[in-house]
C-alpha positions as CSV (number, residue, x, y, z in Angstrom):
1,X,0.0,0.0,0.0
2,X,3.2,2.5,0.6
3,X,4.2,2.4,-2.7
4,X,0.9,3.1,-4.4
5,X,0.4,5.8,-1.9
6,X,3.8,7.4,-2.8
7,X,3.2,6.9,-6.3
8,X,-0.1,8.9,-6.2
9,X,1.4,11.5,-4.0
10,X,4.4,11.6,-6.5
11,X,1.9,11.9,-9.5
12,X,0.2,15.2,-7.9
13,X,3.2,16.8,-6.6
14,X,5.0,15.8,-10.6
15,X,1.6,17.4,-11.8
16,X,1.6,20.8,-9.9
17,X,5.1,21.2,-10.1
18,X,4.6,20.8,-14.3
19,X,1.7,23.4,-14.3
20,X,3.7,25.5,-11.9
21,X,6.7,25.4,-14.3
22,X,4.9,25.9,-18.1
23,X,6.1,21.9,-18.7
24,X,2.8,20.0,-18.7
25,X,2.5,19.6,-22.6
26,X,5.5,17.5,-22.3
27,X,5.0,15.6,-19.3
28,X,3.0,12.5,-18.8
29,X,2.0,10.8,-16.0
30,X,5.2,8.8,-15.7
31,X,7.4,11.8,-15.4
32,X,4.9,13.1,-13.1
33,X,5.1,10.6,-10.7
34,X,9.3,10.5,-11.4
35,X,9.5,14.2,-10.7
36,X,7.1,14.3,-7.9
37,X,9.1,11.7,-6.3
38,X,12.1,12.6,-7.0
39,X,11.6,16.5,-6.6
40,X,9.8,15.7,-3.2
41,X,13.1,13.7,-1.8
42,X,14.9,16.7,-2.9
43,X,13.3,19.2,-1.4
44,X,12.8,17.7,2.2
45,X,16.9,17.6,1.7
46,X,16.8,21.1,0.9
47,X,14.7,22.2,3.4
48,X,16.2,20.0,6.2
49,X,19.8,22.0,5.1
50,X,18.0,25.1,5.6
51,X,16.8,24.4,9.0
52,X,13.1,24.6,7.8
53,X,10.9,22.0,9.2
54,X,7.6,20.5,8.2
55,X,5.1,20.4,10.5
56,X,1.8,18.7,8.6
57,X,0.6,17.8,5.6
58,X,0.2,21.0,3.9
59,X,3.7,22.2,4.6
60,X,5.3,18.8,3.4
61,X,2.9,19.3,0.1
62,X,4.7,22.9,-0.5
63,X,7.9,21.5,0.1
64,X,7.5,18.9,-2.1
65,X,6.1,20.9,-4.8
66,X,9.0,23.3,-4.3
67,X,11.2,20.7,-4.5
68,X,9.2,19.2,-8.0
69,X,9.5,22.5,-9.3
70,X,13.8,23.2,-8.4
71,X,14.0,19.3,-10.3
72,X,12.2,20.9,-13.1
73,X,14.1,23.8,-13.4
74,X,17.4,22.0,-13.1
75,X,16.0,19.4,-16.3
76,X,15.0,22.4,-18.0
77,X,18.7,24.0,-17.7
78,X,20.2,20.7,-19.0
79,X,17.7,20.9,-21.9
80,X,15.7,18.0,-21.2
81,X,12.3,20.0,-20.8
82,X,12.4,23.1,-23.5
């Protein structure tokens, strides 16, 4: 059930980010879930390194989304999104 769970988290997180960032022509639900995994992992990291804690749901949603949306921007500067 965990990893269902995480992959529909993944999925919205991918998806906002996408919308957020002008890439969600060229994403489909794969990359969505990828990035919104990925991109969630990387901002806890970020956030923990900043001191910033998350303290419910909502706040771990923003910081996953802000974290979807630095993966994005980093894919986009390699060229992978356009």
């Amino acid at each position: 059930m965990g990893i269902i769970l995480t992959a529909i988290v993944g999925g919205i997180i991918g998806w906002l980010a996408s919308i957020i960032m002008g890439t969600n022509a060229q994403m489909g639900i794969i990359a969505n879930v990828l990035v919104g995994i990925i991109g969630a992992s990387l901002g806890s990291w970020a956030a923990s390194a900043l001191g910033i804690a998350a303290a419910g749901g909502i706040a771990s949603l923003l910081i996953g989304v802000g974290g979807a949306c630095l993966l994005i921007f980093i894919l986009k500067a390699l060229n992978i999104f356009k």
